[in-house]
C-alpha positions, 0 to 999 in steps of 0.5 A, spaced: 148 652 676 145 646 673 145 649 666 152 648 665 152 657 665 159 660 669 157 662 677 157 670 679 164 669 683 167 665 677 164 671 672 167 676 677 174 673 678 175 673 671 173 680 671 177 682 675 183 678 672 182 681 665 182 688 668 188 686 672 191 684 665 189 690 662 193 695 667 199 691 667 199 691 660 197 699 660 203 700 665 208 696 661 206 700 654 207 707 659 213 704 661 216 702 655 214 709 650 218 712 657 224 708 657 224 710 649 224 717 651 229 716 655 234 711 652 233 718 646 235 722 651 242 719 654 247 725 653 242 730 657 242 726 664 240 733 668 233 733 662 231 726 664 230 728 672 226 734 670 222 728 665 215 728 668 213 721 670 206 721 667 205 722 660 199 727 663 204 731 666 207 734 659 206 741 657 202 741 651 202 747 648 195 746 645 192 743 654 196 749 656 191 755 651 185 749 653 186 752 660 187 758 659 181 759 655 177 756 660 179 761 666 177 767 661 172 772 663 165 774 659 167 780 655 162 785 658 161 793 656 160 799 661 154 798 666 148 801 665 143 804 670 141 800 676 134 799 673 135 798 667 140 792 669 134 790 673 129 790 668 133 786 662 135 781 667 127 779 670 125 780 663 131 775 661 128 770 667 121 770 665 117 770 659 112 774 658 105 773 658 101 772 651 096 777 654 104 782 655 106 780 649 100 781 645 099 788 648 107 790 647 106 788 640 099 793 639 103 798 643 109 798 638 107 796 632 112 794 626 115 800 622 112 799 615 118 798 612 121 792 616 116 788 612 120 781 614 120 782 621 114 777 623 113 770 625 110 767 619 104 761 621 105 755 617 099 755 611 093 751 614 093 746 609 099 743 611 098 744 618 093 739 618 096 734 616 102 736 621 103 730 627 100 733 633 107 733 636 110 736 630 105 742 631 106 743 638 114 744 636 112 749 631 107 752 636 113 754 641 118 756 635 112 760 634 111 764 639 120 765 640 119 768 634 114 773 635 118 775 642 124 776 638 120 779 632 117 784 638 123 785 642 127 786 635 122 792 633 122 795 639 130 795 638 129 798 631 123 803 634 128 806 640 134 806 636 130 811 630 128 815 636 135 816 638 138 817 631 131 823 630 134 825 638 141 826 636 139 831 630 136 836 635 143 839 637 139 840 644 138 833 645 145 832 641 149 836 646 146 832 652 148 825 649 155 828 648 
């Protein structure tokens, strides 16, 4: 303490103080906008006791749709066969390897006229010069849009065979 510096137990009480202070001046504020509100109300006596004491308490119409909104539940659709439910939800959970993916891709290959359907690399020119944690990001964007692209066709594959299903009057009548 030689250095002339305020000890820890000073620093601490006047902390303490200044909190202190910063309450009671809160409280006198809230008292006061109370007392104002209330003084604006004198002919309503019975309104003043159904008054709520903390300014937290007030039904805000805005606090009030904020709550709701967050009791609401997801919208879902009809539920699907018990397999196929168990088959989004682990394919949603783990990736598939690249080998998996590469040979689904092969297995389905793009319609030729969804030509903008693909991950695009960045040219090799600009590549190089790219920061190696720069390249890693791009490597991981990457590979998210070749599983959205392959997904995306395969929605696009099986959609058009329902559609060429649904022209067969044999397999239309079953769908209906």
């Amino acid at each position: 303490h030689a250095h002339g510096s305020i000890s820890k137990k000073a620093k601490i009480t006047s902390l303490s103080e200044s909190v202190s202070d910063n309450e009671s001046d809160s409280e006198a504020l809230l008292g006061d906008a109370e007392q104002g509100h209330h003084n604006g109300n004198e002919n309503n006596s019975n309104e003043d006791e159904q008054q709520p004491t903390n300014m937290a308490d007030v039904d805000d119409p805005l606090l009030e749709e904020i709550a709701l909104s967050l009791d609401e539940p997801e919208r879902t659709g009809d539920p699907v066969s018990d397999k196929l439910a168990l088959i989004a939800n682990k394919l949603w959970n783990h990736k598939l390897s690249d080998d998996q993916l590469k040979e689904k891709s092969e297995k389905f290959p793009r319609p030729a006229n969804c030509d903008k359907v693909v991950s695009r690399r960045v040219n090799p020119e600009i590549w190089a010069k790219l920061p190696r944690a720069v390249r890693v990001e791009d490597h991981k964007l990457f590979r998210v849009q070749t599983q959205l692209s392959t997904v995306t066709n395969l929605v696009v594959q099986a959609t058009d065979m329902l559609l060429k299903a649904k022209s067969d009057p044999k397999v239309y009548k079953l769908m209906t």
